[in-house]
C-alpha positions as YAML, in Angstrom:
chain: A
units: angstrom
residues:
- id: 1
  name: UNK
  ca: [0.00, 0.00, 0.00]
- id: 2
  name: UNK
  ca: [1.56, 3.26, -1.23]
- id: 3
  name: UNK
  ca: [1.73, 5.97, 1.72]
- id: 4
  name: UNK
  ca: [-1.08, 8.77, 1.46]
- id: 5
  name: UNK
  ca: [1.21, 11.24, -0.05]
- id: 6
  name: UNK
  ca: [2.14, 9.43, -2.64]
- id: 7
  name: UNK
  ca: [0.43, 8.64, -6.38]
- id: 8
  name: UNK
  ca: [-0.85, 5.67, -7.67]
- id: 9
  name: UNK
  ca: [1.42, 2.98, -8.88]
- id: 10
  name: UNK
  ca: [0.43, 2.82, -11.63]
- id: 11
  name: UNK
  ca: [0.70, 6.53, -12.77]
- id: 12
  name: UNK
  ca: [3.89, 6.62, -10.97]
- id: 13
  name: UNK
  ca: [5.35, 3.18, -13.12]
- id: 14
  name: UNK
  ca: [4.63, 4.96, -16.21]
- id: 15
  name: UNK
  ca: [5.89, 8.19, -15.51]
- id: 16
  name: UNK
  ca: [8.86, 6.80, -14.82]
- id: 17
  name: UNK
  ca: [9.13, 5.00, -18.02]
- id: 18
  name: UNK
  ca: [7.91, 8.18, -20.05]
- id: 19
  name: UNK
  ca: [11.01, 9.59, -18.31]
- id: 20
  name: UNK
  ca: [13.71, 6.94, -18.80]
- id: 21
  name: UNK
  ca: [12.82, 6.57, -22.37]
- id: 22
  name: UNK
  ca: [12.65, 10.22, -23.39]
- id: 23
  name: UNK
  ca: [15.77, 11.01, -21.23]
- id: 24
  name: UNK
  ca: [17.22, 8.24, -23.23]
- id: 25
  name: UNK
  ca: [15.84, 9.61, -26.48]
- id: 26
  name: UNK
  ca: [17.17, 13.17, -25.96]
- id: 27
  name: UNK
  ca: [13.51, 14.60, -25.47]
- id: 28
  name: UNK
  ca: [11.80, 17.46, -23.32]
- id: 29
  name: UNK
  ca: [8.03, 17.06, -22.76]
- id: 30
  name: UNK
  ca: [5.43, 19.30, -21.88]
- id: 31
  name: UNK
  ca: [1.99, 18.44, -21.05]
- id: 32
  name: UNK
  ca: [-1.25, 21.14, -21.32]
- id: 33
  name: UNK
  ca: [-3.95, 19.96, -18.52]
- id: 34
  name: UNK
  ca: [-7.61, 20.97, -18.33]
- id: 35
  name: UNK
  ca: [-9.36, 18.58, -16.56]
- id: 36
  name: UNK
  ca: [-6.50, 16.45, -15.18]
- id: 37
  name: UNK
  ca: [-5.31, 19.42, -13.29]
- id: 38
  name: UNK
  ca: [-1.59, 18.60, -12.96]
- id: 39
  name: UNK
  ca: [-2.16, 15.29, -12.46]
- id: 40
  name: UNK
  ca: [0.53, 14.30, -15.40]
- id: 41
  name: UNK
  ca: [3.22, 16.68, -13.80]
- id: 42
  name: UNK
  ca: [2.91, 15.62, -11.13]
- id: 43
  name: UNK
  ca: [3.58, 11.55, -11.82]
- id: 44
  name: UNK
  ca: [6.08, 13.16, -14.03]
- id: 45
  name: UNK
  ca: [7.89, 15.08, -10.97]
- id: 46
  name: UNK
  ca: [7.39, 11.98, -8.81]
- id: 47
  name: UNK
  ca: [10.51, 10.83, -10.82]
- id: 48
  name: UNK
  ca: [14.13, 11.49, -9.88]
- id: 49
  name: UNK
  ca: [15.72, 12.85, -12.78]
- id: 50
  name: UNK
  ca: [12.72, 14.17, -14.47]
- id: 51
  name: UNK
  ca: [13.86, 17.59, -14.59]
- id: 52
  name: UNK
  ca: [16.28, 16.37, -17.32]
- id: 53
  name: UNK
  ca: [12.82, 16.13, -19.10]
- id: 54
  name: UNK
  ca: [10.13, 17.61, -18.15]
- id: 55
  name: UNK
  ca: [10.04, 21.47, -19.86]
- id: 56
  name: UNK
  ca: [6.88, 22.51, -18.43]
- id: 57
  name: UNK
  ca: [3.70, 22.12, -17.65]
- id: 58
  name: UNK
  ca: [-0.05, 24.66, -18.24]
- id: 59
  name: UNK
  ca: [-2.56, 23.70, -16.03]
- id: 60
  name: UNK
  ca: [-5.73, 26.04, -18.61]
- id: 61
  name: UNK
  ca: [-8.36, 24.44, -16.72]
- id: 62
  name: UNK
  ca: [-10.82, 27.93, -17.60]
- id: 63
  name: UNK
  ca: [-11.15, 28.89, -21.75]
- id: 64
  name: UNK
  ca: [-9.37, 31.60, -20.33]
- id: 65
  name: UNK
  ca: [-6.56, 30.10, -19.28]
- id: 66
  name: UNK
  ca: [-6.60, 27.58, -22.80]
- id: 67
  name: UNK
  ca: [-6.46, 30.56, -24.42]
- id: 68
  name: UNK
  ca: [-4.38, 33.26, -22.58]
- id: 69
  name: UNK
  ca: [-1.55, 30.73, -21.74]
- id: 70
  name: UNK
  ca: [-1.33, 28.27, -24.85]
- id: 71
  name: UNK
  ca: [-2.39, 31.04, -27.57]
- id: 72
  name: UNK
  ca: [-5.89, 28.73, -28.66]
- id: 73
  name: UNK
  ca: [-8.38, 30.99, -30.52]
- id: 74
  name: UNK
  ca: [-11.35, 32.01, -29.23]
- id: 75
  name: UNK
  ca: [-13.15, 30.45, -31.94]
- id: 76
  name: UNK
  ca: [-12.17, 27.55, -31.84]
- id: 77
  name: UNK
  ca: [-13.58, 26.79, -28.40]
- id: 78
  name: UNK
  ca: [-16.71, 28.45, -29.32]
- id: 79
  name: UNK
  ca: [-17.27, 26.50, -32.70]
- id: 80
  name: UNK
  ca: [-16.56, 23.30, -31.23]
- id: 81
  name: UNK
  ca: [-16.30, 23.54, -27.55]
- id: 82
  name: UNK
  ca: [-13.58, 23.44, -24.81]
- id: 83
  name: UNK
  ca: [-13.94, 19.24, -24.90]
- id: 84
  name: UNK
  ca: [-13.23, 18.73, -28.66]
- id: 85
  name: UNK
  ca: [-10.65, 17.15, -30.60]
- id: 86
  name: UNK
  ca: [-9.66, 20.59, -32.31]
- id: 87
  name: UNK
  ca: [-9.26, 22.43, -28.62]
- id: 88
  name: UNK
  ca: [-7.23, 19.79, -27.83]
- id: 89
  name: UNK
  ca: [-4.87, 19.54, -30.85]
- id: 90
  name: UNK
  ca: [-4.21, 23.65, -30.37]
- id: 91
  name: UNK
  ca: [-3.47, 23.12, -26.88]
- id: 92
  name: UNK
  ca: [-1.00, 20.75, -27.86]
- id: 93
  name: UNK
  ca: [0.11, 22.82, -30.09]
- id: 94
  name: UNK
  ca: [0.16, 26.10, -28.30]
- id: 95
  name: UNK
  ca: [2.45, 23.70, -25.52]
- id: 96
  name: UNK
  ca: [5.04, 23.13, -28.31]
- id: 97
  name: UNK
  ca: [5.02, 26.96, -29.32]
- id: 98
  name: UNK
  ca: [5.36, 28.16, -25.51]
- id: 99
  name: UNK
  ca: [7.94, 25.71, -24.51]
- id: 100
  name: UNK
  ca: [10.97, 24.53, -25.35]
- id: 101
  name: UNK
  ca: [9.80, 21.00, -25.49]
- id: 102
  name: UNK
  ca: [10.34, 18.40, -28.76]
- id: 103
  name: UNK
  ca: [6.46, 16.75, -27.75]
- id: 104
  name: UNK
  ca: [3.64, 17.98, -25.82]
- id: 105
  name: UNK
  ca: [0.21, 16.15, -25.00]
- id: 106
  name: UNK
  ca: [-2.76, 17.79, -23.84]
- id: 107
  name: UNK
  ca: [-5.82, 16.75, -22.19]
- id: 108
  name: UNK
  ca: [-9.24, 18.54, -21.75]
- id: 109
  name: UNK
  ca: [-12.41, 16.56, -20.62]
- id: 110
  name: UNK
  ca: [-15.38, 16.35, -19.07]
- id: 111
  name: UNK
  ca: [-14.68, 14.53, -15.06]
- id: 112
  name: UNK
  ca: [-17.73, 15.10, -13.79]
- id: 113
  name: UNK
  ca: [-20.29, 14.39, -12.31]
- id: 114
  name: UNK
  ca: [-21.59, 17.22, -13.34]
- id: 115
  name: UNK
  ca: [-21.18, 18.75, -16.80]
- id: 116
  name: UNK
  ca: [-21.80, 16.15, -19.28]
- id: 117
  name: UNK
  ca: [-24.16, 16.58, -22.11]
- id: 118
  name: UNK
  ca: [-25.72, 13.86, -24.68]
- id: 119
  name: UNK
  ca: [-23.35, 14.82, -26.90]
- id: 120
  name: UNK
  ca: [-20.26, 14.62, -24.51]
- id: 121
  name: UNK
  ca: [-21.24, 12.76, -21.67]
- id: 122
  name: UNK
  ca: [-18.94, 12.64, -17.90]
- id: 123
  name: UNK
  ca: [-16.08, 10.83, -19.21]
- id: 124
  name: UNK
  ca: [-15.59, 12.16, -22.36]
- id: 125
  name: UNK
  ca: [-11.65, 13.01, -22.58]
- id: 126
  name: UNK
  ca: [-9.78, 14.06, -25.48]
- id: 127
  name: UNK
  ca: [-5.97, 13.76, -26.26]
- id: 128
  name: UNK
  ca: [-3.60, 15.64, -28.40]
- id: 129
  name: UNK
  ca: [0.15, 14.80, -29.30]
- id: 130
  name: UNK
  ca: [2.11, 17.47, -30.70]
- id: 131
  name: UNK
  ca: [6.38, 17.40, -32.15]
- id: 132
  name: UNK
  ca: [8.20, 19.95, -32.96]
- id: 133
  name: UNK
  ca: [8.48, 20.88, -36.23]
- id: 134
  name: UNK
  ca: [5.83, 18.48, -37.19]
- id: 135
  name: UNK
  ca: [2.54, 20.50, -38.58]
- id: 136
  name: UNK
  ca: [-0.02, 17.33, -38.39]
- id: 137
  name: UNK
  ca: [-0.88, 16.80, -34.28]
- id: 138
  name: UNK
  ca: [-2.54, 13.43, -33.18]
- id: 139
  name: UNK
  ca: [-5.83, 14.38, -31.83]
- id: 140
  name: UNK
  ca: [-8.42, 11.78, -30.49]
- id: 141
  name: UNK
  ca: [-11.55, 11.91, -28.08]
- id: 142
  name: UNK
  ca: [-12.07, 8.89, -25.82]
- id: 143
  name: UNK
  ca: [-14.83, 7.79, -23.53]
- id: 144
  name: UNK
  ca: [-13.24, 6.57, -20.24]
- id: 145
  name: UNK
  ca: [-15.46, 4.32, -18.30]
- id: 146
  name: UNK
  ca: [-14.72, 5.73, -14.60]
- id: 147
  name: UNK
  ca: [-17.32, 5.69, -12.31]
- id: 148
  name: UNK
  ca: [-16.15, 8.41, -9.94]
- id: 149
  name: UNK
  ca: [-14.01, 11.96, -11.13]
- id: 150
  name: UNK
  ca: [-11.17, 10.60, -9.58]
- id: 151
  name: UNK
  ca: [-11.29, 7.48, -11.90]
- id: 152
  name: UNK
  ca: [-11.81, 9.47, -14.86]
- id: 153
  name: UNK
  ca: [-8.81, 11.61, -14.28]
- id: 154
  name: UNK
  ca: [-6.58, 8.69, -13.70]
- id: 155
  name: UNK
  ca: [-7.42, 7.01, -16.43]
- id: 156
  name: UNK
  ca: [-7.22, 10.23, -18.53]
- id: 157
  name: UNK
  ca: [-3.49, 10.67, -16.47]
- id: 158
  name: UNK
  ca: [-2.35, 7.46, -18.00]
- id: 159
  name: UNK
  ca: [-3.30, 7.58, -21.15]
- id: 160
  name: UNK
  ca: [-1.82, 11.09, -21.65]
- id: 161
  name: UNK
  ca: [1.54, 9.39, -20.19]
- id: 162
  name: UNK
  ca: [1.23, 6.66, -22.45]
- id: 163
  name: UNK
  ca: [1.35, 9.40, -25.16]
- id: 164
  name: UNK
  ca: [4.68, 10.54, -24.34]
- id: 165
  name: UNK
  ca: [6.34, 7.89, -25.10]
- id: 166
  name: UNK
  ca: [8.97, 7.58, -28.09]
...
């Protein structure tokens, strides 16, 4: 049983792979959070050593924030919402363009319980991957199956880690 400070095992076994293998790979990584709210950081910072490759990291949980700190337009958030496949992929890229990171994931979702519509019910998480220097960015929308917040954002944690690696 991990001690109450600490993460999940999980989070914290892949975090420290994401940072072995990038370290290894020459890479710095920078993650934009909305509704994971650091949560990737901080597995990432868990990690000795992970200063060799973690850049930086924008918690924009408010459209504010998405758009003040990353550069994502305003209409792009009002066209297709903050929990969309295109707010994600200009988060990811607005990570590359205000860091000095070579790959950047971000994650914006909806953790509930509340906020969930028919069309993007609690649970509904998208992902973005973004390299420098490389125009197309990955962008997908998931539904995790978590039955609490906190489930949701782990699950969203993980698969964002999972992201970073080479």
């Amino acid at each position: 049983m991990a001690d109450a400070h600490s993460l999940a095992d999980d989070l914290t076994a892949l975090a420290a792979r994401v940072i072995a293998e990038n370290k290894a790979a020459g890479r710095m990584v920078a993650v934009a959070e909305s509704c994971t709210g650091g949560l990737v950081c901080a597995a990432l910072t868990e990690i000795p050593g992970s200063s060799a490759v973690l850049d930086r990291g924008f918690v924009t949980y408010s459209n504010e924030a998405k758009m003040e700190m990353l550069g994502v337009q305003s209409d792009i958030i009002d066209a297709f919402g903050a929990v969309s496949p295109a707010t994600a992929w200009a988060m990811a890229q607005g990570a590359i363009e205000h860091s000095r990171a070579d790959i950047a994931v971000a994650i914006s979702g909806v953790a509930g319980p509340d906020g969930g519509t028919e069309m993007k019910p609690v649970g509904t998480v998208v992902f973005a991957c973004a390299m420098r220097g490389e125009e197309n960015v990955n962008a997908e929308q998931k539904l995790l199956d978590g039955q609490t917040r906190g489930e949701i954002r782990h699950q969203a944690a993980l698969i964002a880690l999972e992201l970073l690696l080479p």
